[in-house]
C-alpha positions in Angstrom: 0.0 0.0 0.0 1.5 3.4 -0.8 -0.3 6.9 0.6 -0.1 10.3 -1.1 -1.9 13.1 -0.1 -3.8 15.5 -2.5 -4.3 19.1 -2.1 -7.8 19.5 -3.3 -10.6 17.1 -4.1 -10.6 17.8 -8.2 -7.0 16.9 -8.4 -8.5 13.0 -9.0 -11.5 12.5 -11.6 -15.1 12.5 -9.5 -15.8 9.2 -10.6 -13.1 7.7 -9.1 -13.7 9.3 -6.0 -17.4 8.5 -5.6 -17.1 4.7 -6.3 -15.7 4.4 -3.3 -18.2 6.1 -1.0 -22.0 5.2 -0.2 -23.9 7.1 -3.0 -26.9 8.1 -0.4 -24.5 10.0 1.5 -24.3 14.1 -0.2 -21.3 15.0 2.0 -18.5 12.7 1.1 -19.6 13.0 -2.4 -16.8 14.5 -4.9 -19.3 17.5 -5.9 -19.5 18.7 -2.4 -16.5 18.6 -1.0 -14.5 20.1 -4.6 -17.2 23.1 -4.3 -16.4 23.7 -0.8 -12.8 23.8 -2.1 -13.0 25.6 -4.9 -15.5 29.1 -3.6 -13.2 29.9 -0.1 -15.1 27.9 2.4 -11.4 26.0 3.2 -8.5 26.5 3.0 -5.1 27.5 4.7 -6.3 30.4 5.6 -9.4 29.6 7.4 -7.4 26.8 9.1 -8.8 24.2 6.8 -6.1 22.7 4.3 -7.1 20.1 3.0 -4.8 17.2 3.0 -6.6 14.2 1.4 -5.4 10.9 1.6 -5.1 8.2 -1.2 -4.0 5.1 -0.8 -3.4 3.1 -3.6 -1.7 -0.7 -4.4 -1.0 -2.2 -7.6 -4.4 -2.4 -8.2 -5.4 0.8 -8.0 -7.0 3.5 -5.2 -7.8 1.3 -2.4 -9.3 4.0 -0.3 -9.4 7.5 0.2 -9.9 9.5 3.4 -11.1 13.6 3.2 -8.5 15.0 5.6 -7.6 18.4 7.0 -5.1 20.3 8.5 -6.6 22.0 11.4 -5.4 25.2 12.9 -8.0 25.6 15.4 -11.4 23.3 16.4 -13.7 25.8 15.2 -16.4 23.7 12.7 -16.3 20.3 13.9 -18.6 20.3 16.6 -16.7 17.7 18.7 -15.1 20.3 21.2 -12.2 19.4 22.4 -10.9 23.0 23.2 -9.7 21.2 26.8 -7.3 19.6 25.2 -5.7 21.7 23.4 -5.4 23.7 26.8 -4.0 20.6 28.5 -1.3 20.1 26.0 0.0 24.0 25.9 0.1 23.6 29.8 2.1 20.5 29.0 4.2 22.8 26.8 3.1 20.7 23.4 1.4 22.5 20.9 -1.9 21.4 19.9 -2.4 22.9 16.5 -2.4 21.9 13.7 -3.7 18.4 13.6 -4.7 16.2 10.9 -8.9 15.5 11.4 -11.0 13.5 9.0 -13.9 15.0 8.8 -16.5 16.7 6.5 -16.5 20.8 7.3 -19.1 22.3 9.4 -21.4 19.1 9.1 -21.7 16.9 12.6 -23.5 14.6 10.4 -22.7 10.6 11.3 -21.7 8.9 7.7 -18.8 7.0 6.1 -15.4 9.0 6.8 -12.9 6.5 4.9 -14.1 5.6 1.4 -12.9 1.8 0.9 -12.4 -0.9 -1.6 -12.8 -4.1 1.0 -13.0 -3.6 4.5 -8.7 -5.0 4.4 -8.1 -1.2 3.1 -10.6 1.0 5.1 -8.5 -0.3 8.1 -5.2 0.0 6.3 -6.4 4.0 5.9 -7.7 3.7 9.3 -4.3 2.8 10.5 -2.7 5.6 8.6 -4.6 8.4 10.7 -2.7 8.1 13.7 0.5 7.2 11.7 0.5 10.3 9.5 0.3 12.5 12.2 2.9 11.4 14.2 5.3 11.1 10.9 4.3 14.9 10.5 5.1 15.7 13.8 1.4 16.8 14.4 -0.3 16.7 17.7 -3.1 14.1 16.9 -5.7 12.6 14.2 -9.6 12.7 14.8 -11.9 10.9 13.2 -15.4 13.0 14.0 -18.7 11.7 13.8 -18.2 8.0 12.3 -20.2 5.5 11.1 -20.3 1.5 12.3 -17.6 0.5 9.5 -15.5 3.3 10.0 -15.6 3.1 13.9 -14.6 -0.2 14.1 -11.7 0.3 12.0 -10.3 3.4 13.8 -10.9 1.3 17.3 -8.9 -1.2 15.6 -6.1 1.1 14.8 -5.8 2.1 18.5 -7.9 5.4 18.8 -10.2 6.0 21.5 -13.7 6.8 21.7 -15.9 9.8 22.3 -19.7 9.7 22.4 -22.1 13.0 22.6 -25.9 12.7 21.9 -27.8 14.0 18.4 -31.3 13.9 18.2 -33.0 12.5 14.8 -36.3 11.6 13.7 -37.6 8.4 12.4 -40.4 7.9 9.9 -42.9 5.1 11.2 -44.8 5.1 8.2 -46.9 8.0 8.8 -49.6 9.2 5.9 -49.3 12.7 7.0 -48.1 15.3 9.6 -51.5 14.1 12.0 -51.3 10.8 12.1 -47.8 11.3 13.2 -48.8 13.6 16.3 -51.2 11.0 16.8 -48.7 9.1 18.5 -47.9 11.8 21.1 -49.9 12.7 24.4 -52.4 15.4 24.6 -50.3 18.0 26.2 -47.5 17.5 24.1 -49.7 17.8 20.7 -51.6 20.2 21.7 -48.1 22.5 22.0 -46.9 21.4 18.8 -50.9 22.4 17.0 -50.4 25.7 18.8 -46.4 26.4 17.1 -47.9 25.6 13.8 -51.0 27.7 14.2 -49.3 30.9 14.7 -47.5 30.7 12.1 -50.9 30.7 9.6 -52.2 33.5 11.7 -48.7 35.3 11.0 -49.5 35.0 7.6 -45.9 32.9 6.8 -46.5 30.5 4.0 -44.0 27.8 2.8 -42.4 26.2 -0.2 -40.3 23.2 -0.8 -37.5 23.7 -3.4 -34.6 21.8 -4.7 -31.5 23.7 -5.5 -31.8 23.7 -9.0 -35.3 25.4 -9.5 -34.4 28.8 -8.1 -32.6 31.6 -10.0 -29.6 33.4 -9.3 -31.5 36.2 -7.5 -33.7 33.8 -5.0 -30.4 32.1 -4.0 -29.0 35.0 -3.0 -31.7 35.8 -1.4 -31.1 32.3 0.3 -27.7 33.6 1.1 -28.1 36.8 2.8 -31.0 34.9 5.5 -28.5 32.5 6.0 -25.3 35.4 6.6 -27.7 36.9 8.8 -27.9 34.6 11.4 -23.9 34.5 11.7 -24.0 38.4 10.9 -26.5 38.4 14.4 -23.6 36.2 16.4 -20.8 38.9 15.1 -19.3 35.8 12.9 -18.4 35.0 9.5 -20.3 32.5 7.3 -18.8 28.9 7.1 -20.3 28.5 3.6 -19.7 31.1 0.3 -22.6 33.0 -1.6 -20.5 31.1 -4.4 -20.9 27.3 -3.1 -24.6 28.0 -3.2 -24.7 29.5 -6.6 -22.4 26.5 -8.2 -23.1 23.4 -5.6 -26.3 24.6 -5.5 -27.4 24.9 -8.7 -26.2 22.0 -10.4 -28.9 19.8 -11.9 -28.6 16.8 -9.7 -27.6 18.6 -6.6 -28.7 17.6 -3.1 -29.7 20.8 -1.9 -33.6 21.2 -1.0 -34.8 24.1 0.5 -37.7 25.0 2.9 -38.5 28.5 1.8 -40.9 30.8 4.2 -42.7 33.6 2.9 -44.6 36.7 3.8 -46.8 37.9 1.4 -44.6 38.1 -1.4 -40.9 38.5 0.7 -38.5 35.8 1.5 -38.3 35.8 5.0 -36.7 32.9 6.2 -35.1 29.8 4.7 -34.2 26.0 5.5 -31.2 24.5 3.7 -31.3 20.7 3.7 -29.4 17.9 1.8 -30.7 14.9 0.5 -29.4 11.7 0.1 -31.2 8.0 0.4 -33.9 7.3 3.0 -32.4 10.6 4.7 -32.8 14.3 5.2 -30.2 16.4 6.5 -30.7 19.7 8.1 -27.9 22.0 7.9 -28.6 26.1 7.3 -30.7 28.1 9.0 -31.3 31.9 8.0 -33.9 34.2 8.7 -34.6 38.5 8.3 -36.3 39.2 11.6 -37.8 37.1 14.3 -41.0 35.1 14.6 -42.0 33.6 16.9 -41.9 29.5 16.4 -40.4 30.4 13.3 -37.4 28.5 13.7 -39.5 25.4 14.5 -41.7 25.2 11.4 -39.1 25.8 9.0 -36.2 23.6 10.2 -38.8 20.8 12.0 -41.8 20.6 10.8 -41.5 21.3 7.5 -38.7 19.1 7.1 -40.8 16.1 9.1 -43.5 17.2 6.5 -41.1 16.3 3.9 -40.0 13.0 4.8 -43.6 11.8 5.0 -44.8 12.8 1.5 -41.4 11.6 0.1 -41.4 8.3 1.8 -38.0 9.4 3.5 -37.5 7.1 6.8 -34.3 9.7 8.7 -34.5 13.1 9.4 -30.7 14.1 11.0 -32.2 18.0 12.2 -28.4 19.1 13.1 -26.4 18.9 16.1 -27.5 19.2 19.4 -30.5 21.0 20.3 -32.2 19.7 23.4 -35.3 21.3 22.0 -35.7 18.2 19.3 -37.0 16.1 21.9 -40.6 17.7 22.8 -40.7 17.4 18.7 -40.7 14.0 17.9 -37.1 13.7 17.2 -35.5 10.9 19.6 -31.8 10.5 21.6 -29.1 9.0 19.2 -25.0 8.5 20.0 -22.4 9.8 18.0 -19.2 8.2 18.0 -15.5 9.9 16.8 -12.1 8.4 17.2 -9.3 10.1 18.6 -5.6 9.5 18.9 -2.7 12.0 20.7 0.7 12.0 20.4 1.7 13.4 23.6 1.3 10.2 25.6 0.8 11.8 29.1 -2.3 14.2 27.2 -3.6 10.5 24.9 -3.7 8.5 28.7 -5.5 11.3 31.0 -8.2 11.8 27.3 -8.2 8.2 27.4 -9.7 8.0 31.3 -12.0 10.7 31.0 -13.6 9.4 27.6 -14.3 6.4 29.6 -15.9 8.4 32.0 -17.7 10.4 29.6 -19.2 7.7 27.8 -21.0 6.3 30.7 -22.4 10.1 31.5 -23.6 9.9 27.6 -25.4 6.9 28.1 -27.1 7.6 30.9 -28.0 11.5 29.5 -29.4 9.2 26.1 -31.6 6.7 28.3 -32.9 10.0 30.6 -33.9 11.9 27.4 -35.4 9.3 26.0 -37.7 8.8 28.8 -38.7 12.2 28.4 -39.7 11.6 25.1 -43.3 13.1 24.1 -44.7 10.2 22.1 -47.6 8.1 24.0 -46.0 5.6 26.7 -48.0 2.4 25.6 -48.2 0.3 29.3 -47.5 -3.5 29.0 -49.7 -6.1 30.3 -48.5 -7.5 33.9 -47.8 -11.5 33.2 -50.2 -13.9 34.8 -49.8 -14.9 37.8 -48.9 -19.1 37.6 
């Protein structure tokens, strides 16, 4: 096996990139991450150089890995800013490090694309390898699915857990039968969010990508700068990602599009891709009240039952989910540290922190606003 490392995505052909990842899953795909690459939403100077991996026998690409040089942990949402302040105290520093990941999306999906399972944990076991050969502080793995997990375990990083919450599709025909499954008190709330937003006059579209002009998608873009502009930050994403990525005829991209009267008021960006729905953007001109819920919820839930989608991943975190259907799930990364005083002390707490995880999931869950359906005490003998 021999490992190069490419400076951007385009520098191999898209189909030889994409027959190595899942086709249902938009972020891994060559068109997403080359248009991230190629409108200024990485790069060295935003602390995200991309580094890919390749690894290749005689037989050709084996697998490939999307890797970054990190300068900082801003966009990954696994936060590890802790350890970064462990190590300078240890007088190590933390950045850069090498993390394979997709940018700003804490969406749980293939990280390694493979040939066999033989290469994803030969590219597994280059993580931690290329790092320390570079001299870097550590590799991450962030928000991994079961194939991938397994191999990073296997190549001696440890694991970190955090809780998402996602909704599932139980073959609903609509939006009521679906609250039918909820007790009074909790639907009654939900009836009431969606009400004032008819009596607010807010009406809704669903879009893909493709079927809005230039001047509605940047429209789309300046809700969605808004909300960063609101938090004194800058945008992750490009007006000019959106116009290409955006655009393109078979393109992901679906948008929930909220208007008053005649004006654009607010806007949810989602991807497609399979049975699921993903929830990324949010952007809106003023505030309404249980706007935010309608357009990145309900609407989206709305969605998945006419489409016949079974997932909805809303986004990360959001303790909010959970009085709206959408139900506790882990997420797993993979993490491995040079310095091995900082990789033993992350190690112990991890363990810790996994067992506080799984006890937050099973509390949440029991909180859960669908009806609790009693079971039948067994007869007595």
């Amino acid at each position: 096996m021999r490992v190069r490392h490419l400076e951007c995505a385009s520098a191999i052909p898209a189909a030889q990139w994409d027959a190595l990842f899942p086709p249902g899953y938009p972020f891994t795909r060559h068109a997403f991450l080359a248009a991230l690459e190629a409108h200024g939403c990485v790069g060295p100077e935003l602390g995200w150089t991309p580094c890919h991996a390749v690894l290749s026998d005689d037989r050709g690409i084996a697998a490939i890995a999307p890797l970054y040089l990190k300068a900082h942990s801003y966009g990954e949402f696994v936060f590890d800013f802790a350890w970064a302040d462990a190590s300078r105290r240890l007088g190590q520093p933390y950045y850069p490090k090498l993390v394979n990941a997709i940018p700003f999306t804490p969406c749980i999906g293939p990280r390694i694309g493979a040939r066999d399972p033989s290469s994803r944990l030969a590219m597994a076991q280059q993580l931690p390898a290329l790092a320390a050969t570079a001299g870097l502080s550590g590799a991450h793995a962030l928000f991994l699915d079961d194939a991938d997990f397994v191999a990073c375990r296997a190549a001696g990083m440890v694991e970190r857990n955090d809780v998402q919450f996602h909704w599932y599709n139980a073959s609903y025909s609509d939006f009521a039968s679906f609250l039918a499954t909820f007790s009074s008190d909790k639907r009654k709330k939900i009836l009431r969010e969606r009400r004032r937003m008819a009596e607010a006059g807010i009406r809704f579209e669903h879009r893909a990508g493709h079927e809005l002009d230039e001047a509605a998608w940047r429209q789309v873009y300046r809700l969605y700068a808004n909300t960063y502009a609101e938090r004194g930050q800058r945008p992750y994403l490009t007006d000019e990602f959106f116009l290409d990525y955006g655009r393109q005829a078979d393109t992901a991209v679906r948008l929930v599009l909220a208007f008053e009267r005649t004006e654009m008021v607010a806007v949810a960006i989602l991807l497609r891709g399979g049975d699921t729905l993903y929830g990324r953007h949010w952007g809106a001109a003023d505030r309404y009240n249980g706007l935010h819920f309608e357009t990145c919820y309900y609407q989206g839930i709305d969605y998945c039952i006419r489409e016949g989608l079974r997932h909805f991943d809303a986004g990360a975190q959001g303790e909010h989910k959970l009085a709206r259907g959408f139900t506790p799930q882990i997420t797993r990364s993979a993490h491995w540290l040079a310095e091995p005083r900082l990789f033993d002390a992350v190690a112990d707490h991890l363990e810790r922190e996994r067992a506080y995880v799984s006890e937050r999931e099973a509390l949440l869950d029991a909180h859960s606003p669908y009806k609790r359906v009693a079971t039948a005490a067994a007869p007595e003998a």
